[in-house]
Each structure stands twice: as structure tokens, then as C-alpha cells.
ZADO-1210 file (C-alpha; in nm, 4 decimals, padded with zeros to 6 digits):
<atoms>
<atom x="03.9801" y="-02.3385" z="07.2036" code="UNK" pos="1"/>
<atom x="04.3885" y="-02.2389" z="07.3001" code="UNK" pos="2"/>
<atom x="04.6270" y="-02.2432" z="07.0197" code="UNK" pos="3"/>
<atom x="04.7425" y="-02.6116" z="06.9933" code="UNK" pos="4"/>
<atom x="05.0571" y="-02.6071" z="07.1711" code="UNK" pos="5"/>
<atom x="05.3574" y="-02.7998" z="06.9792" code="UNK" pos="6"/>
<atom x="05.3996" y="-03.0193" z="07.3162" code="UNK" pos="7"/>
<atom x="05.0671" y="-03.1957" z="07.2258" code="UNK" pos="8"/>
<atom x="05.1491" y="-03.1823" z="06.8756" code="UNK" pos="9"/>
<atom x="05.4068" y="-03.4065" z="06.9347" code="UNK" pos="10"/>
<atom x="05.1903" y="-03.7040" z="07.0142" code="UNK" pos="11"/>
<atom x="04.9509" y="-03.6560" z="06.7607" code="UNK" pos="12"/>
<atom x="05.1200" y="-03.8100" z="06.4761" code="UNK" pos="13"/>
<atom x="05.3457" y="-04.1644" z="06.4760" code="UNK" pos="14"/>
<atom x="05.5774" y="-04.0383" z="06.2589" code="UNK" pos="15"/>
<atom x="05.7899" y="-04.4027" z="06.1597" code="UNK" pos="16"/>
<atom x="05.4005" y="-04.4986" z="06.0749" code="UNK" pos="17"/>
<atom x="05.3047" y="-04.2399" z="05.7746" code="UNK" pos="18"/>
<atom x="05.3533" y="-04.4487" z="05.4626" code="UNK" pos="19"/>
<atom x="05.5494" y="-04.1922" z="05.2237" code="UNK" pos="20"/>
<atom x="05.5848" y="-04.2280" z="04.8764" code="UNK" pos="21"/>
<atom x="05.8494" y="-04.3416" z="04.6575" code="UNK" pos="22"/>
<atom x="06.0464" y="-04.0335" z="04.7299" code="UNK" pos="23"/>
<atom x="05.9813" y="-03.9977" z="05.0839" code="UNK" pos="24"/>
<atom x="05.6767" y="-03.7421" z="05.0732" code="UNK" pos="25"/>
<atom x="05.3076" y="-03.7599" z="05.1916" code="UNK" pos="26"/>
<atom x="05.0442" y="-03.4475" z="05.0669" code="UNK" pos="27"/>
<atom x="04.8826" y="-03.2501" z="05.3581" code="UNK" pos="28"/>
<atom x="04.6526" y="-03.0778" z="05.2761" code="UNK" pos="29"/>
<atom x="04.6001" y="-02.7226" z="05.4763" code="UNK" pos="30"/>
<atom x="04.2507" y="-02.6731" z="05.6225" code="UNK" pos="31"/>
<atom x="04.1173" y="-02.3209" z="05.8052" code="UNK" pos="32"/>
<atom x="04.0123" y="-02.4087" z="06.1629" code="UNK" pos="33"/>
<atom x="03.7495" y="-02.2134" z="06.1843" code="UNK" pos="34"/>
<atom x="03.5443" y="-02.2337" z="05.8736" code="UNK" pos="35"/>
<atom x="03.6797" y="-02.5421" z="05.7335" code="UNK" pos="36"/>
<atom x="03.7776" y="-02.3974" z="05.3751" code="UNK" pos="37"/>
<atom x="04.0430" y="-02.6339" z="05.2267" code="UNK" pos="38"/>
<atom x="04.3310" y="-02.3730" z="05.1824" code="UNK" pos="39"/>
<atom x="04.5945" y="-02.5642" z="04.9738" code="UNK" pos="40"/>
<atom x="04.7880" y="-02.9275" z="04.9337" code="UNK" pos="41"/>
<atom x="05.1732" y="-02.9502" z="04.9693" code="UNK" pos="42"/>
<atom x="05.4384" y="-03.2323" z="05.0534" code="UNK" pos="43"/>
<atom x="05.5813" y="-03.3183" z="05.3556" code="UNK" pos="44"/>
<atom x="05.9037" y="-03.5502" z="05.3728" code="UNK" pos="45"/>
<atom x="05.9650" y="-03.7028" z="05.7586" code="UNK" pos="46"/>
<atom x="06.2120" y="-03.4244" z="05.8898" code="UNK" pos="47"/>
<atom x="05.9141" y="-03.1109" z="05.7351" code="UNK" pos="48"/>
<atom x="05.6453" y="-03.3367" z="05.9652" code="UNK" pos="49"/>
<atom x="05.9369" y="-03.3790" z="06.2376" code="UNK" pos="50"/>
<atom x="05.9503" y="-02.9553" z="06.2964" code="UNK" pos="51"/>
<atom x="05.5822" y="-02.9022" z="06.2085" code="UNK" pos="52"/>
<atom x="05.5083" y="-03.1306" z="06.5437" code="UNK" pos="53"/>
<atom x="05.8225" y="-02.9679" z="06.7211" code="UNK" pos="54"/>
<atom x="05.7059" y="-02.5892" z="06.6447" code="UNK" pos="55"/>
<atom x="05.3510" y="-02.5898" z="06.6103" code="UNK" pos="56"/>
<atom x="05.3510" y="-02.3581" z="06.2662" code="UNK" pos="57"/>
<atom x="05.3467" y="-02.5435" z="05.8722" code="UNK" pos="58"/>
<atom x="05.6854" y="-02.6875" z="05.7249" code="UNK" pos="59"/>
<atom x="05.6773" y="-02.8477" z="05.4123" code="UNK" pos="60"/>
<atom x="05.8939" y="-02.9791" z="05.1466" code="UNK" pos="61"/>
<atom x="05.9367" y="-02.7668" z="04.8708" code="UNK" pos="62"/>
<atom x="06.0053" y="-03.0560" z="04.5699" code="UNK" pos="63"/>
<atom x="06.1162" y="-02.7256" z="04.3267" code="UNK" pos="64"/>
<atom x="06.3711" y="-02.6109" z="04.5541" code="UNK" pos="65"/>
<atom x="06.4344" y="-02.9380" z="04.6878" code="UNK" pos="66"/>
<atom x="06.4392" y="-02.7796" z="05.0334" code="UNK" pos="67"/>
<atom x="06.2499" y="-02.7697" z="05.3746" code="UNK" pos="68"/>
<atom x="05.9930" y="-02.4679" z="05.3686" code="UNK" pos="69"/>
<atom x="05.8467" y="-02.2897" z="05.6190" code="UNK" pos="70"/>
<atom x="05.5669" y="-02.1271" z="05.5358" code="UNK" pos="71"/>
<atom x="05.5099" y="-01.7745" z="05.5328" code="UNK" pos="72"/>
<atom x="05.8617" y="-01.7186" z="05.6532" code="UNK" pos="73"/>
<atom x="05.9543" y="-01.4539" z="05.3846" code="UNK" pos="74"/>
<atom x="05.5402" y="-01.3142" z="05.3445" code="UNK" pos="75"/>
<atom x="05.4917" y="-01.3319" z="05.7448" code="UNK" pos="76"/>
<atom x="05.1708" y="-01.5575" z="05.5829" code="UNK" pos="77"/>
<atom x="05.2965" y="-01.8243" z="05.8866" code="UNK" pos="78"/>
<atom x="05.0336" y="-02.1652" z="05.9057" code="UNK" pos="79"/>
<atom x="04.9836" y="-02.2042" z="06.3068" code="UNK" pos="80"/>
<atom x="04.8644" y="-02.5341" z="06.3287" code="UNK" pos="81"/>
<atom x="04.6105" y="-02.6627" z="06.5860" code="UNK" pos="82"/>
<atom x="04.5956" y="-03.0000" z="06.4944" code="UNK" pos="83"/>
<atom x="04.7057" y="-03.3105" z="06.2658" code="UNK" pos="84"/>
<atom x="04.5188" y="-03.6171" z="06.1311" code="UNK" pos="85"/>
<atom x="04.6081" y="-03.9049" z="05.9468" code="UNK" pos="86"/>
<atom x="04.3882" y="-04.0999" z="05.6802" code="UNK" pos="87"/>
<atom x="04.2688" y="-04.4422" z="05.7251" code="UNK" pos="88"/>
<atom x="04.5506" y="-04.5950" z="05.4738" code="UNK" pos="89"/>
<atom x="04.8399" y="-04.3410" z="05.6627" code="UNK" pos="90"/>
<atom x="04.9439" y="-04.2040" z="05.3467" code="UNK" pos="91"/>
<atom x="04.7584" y="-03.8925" z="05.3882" code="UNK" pos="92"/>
<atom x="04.8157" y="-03.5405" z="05.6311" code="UNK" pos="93"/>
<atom x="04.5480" y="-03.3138" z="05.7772" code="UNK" pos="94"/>
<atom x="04.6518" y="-03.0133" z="05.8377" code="UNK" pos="95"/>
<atom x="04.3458" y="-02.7777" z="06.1034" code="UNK" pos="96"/>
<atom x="04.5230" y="-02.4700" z="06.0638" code="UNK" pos="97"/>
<atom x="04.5304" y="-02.0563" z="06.1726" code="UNK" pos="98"/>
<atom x="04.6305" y="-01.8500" z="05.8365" code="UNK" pos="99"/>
<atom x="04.8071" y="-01.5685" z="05.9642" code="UNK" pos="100"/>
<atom x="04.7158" y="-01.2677" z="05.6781" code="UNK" pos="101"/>
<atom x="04.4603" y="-01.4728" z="05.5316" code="UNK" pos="102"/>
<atom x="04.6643" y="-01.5875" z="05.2778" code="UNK" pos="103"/>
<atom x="04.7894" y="-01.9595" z="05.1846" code="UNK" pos="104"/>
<atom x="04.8354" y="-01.8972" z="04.7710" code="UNK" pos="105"/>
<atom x="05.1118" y="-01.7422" z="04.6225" code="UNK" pos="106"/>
<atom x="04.9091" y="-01.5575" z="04.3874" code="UNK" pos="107"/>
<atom x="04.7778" y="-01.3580" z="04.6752" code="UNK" pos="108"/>
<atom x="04.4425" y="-01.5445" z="04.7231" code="UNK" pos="109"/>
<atom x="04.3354" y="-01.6938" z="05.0654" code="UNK" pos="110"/>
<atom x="04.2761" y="-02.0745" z="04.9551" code="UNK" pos="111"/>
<atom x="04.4912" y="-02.2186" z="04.6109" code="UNK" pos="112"/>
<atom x="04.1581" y="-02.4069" z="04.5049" code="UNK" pos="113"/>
<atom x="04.0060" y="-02.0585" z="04.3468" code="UNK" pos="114"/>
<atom x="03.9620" y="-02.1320" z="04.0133" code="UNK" pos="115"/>
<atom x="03.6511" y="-02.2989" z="03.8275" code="UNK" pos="116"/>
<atom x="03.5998" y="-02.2984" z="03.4582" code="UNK" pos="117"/>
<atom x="03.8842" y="-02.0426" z="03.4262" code="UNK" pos="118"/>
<atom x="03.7138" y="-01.7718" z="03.7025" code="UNK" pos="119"/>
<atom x="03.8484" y="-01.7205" z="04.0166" code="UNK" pos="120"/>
<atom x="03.5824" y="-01.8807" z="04.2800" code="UNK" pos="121"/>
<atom x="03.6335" y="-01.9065" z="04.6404" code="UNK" pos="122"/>
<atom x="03.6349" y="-02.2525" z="04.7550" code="UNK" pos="123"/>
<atom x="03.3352" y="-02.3729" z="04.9728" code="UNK" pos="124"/>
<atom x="03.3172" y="-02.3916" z="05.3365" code="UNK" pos="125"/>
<atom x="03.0580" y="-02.4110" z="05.5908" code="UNK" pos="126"/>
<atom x="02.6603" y="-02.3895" z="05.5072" code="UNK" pos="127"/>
<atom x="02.6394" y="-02.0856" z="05.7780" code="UNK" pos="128"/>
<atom x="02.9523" y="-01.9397" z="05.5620" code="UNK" pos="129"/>
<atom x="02.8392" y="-02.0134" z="05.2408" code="UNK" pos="130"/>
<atom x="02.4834" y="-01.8555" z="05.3200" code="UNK" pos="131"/>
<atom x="02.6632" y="-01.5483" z="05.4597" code="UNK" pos="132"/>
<atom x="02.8321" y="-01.4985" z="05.1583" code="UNK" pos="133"/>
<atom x="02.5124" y="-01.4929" z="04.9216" code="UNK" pos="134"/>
<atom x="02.3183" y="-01.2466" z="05.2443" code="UNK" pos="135"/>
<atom x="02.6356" y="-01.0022" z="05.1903" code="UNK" pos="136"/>
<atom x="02.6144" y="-01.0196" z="04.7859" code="UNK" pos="137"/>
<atom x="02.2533" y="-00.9264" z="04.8525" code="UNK" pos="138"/>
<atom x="02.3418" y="-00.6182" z="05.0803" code="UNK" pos="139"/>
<atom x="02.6342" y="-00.5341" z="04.7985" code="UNK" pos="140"/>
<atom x="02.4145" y="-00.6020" z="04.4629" code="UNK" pos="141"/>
<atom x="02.0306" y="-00.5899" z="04.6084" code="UNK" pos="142"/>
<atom x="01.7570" y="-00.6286" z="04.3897" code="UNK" pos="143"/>
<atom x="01.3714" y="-00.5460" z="04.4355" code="UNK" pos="144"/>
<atom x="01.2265" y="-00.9270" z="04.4506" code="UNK" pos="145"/>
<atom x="01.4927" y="-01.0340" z="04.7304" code="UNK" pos="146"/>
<atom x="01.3709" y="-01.1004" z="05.0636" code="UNK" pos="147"/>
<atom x="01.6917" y="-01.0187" z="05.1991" code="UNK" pos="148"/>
<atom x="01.7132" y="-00.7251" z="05.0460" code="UNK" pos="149"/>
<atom x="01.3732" y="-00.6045" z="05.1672" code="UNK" pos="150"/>
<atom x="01.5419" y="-00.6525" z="05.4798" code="UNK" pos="151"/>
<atom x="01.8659" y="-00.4847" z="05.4514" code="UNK" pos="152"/>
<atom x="01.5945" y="-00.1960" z="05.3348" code="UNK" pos="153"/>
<atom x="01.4301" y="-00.1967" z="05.6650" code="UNK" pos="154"/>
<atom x="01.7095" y="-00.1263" z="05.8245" code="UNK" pos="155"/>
<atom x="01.8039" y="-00.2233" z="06.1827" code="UNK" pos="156"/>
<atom x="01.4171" y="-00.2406" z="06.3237" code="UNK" pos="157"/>
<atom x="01.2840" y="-00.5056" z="06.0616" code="UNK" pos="158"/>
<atom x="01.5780" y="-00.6753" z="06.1126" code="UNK" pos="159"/>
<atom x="01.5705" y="-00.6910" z="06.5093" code="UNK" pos="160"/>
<atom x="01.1818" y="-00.7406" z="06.4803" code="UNK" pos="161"/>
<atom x="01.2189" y="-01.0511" z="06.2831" code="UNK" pos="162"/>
<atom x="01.5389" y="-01.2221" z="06.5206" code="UNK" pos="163"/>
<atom x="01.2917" y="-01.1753" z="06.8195" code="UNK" pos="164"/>
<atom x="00.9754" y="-01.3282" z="06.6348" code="UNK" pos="165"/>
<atom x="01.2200" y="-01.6068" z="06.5106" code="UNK" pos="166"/>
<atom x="01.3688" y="-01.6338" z="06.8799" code="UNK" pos="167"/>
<atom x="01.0260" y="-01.6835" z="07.0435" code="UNK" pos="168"/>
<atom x="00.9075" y="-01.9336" z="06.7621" code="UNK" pos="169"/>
<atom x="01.2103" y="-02.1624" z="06.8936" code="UNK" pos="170"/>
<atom x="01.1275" y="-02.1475" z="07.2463" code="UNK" pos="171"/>
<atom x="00.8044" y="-02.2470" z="07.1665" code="UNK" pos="172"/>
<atom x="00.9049" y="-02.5064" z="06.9057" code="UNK" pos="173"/>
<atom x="01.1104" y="-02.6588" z="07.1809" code="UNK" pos="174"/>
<atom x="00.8301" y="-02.6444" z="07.4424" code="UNK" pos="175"/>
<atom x="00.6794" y="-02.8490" z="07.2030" code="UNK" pos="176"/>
<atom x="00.9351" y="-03.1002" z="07.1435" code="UNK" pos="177"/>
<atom x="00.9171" y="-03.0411" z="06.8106" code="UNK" pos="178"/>
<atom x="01.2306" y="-03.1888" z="06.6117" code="UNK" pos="179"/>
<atom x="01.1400" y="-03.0866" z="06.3088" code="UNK" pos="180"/>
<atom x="01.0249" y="-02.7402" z="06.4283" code="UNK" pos="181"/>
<atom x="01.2881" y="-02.6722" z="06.5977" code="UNK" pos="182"/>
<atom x="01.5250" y="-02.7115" z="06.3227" code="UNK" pos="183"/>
<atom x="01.3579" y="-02.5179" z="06.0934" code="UNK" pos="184"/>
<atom x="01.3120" y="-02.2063" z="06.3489" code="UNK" pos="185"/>
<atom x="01.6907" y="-02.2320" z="06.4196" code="UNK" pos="186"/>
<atom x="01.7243" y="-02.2292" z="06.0849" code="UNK" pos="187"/>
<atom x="01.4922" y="-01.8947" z="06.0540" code="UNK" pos="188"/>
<atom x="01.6994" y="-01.7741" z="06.3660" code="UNK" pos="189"/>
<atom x="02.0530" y="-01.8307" z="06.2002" code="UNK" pos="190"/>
<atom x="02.0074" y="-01.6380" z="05.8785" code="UNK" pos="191"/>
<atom x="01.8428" y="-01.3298" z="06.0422" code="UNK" pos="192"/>
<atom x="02.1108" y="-01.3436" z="06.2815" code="UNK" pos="193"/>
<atom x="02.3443" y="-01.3758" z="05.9864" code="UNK" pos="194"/>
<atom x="02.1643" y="-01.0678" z="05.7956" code="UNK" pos="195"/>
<atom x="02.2125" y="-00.8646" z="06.0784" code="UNK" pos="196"/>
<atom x="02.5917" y="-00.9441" z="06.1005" code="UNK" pos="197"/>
<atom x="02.5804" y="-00.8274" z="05.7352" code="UNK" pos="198"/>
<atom x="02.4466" y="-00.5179" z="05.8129" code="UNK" pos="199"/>
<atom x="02.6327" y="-00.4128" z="06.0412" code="UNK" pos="200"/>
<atom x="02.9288" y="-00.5052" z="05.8801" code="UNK" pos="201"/>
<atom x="03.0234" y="-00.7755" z="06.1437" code="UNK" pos="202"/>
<atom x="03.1988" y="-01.0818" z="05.9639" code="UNK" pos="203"/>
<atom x="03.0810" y="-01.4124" z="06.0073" code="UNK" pos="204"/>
<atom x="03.4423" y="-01.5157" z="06.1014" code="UNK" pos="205"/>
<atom x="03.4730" y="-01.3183" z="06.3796" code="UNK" pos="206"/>
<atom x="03.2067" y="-01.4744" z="06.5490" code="UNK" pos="207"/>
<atom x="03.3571" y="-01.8092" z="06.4850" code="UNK" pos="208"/>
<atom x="03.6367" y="-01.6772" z="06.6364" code="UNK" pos="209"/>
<atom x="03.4605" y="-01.6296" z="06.9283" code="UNK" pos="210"/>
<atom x="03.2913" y="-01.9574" z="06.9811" code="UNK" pos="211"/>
<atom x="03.6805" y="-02.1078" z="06.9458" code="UNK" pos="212"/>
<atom x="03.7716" y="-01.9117" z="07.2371" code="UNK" pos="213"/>
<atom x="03.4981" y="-02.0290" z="07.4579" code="UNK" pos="214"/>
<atom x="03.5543" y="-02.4233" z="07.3710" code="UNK" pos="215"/>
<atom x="03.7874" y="-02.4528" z="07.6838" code="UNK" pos="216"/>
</atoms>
């Protein structure tokens, strides 16, 4: 998939039709394209969703400052945004954005939601993400009982070994027609794949980023 150009941004969103608040604001809420992390909330007021369509990149309204803002303009942290939604009641923004720096909080954190019970958390986003995530703490903090840590132990030729066993076990679940089969082999076939991303020190991300430049 192309960066969203602002031309088609324009028609995306019938501005007279957003139902703002009593002070002329709606929240949009910021969203990574290619994970699907929810990376923060803000305001918009008409003339922030006006340039937003116009440029392609984030402007909000900053209700402190009582000013438009354009994000990332002083941290280079810029929002390019490749698309916009609208709720069901209109009174709600959807923001599908590219984080330049990987960084949407002020504090320095990529998503604002990172805080649970006091901690810092990252915020959830896909299952093939969130699985990553727990395969790389594995690698980073292994432990004897682990699976995946008998794995990352084996190095690259268990590893390889066990994505061509779970390869051919889907081709043959599909020759059998097998629903259920063949969801569970993908399933097999996705986390070894993921493991051996994780080895290798290949980030899940990038690959995503890859599959968004082939959706032409």
C-alpha cells in the first residue's frame, strides 16, 4: 500500500457533517497502520481536520495553547496519515497513521496508553505482534522449561527443521480440506516463522512493512 496521498484524503471525510462538541472539537484518536497499536487521543476543531485532509500529516487542536498543532513539527515525530474514519454517531475521528521516529507521547514513549497499575506497559496490538513480543522476551530472559527457548538453543537448524515440518503439515492439511487443520498448522507455521525472525534479530514490523508495500 502507497502513502495515502492528501488528494484522496480530501474526500474521505464530510467535514460540515462531524458533529463537534460544545466547543467545536471532536477526539481522534491516532492508530499505527501497520500493527494497529492505538498510539494516542487528541482534539480536532474543523480548520485542524480542514489541513489534516489538505496535507496528508496530523493537525490537531492543542486546547492548552489554544492553538492549531502540527504534530511532530518541533520533534520531527510528524503523523503521516493514510487514512480517516468516522464513527457511526459522527462525533468520533480515526486516525490509520505512519509515526515517523516511533514516537506519538511526549514523554518519549511510542503509544500515550503505557501505563497500567502505575507500570509502564505497552499497549496491545495484533495477536502475531503480541506473540512476537513474549517469543523475543523468551530469547532475552530464557528459561529451561520453555519450548521456545529450547528452540532459540538449537539454533538456526532446529529452527529451520521445524518451519519445513510445519510447512509440509499445511500443504497436506489443505490437500485435505481440512478447516480446522489448516488453521492450526498455520498457526504452528506463524510462530516458528516468528521465532526465527527473533533470532535473527529481524522485527516483526518490518515484515509488515513489507506486506503494505505489496497491497497495490
Amino acid at each position: 500500500m502507497s502513502s495515502t496521498q492528501p488528494t484522496s484524503l480530501t474526500q474521505a471525510i464530510p467535514i460540515d457533517e462531524i458533529r463537534y462538541n460544545e466547543r467545536g472539537l471532536v477526539p481522534a484518536i491516532a492508530q499505527d497502520y501497520l500493527d494497529g497499536t492505538v498510539l494516542m487521543m487528541a482534539w480536532m476543531n474543523r480548520d485542524s481536520l480542514q489541513k489534516t485532509l489538505e496535507t496528508g500529516e496530523a493537525w490537531y487542536w492543542s486546547r492548552s495553547r489554544q492553538e492549531l498543532w502540527h504534530k511532530g513539527a518541533t520533534s520531527g515525530h510528524i503523523q503521516k496519515v493514510r487514512s480517516i474514519r468516522y464513527d457511526c454517531d459522527s462525533d468520533a475521528l480515526l486516525l490509520t497513521i505512519e509515526q515517523i521516529g516511533d514516537i506519538a507521547c511526549h514523554t518519549g514513549e511510542r503509544s500515550c496508553f503505557h501505563r497500567v497499575d502505575g507500570m509502564k506497559d505497552a499497549p496491545p496490538a495484533d495477536t502475531l505482534s503480541e506473540v512476537f513480543k513474549v517469543i523475543c522476551d523468551r530469547r532475552d530472559n530464557p528459561t529451561e522449561k520453555s519450548y521456545t527457548c529450547q528452540l532459540f538453543a538449537g539454533g538456526d537448524n532446529k529452527i529451520l527443521k521445524k518451519i519445513g515440518e510445519e510447512a509440509s503439515e499445511v500443504v497436506m492439511a489443505c490437500k485435505d480440506d481440512d478447516k480446522a487443520a489448516i488453521a492450526s498448522e498455520v498457526a504452528d507455521l506463524f510462530y516458528h516463522a516468528l521465532v526465527a525472525l527473533a533470532y535473527h534479530q529481524v522485527d516483526l514490523r518490518e515484515v509488515y512493512r513489507k506486506l503494505q508495500e505489496r497491497r497495490q
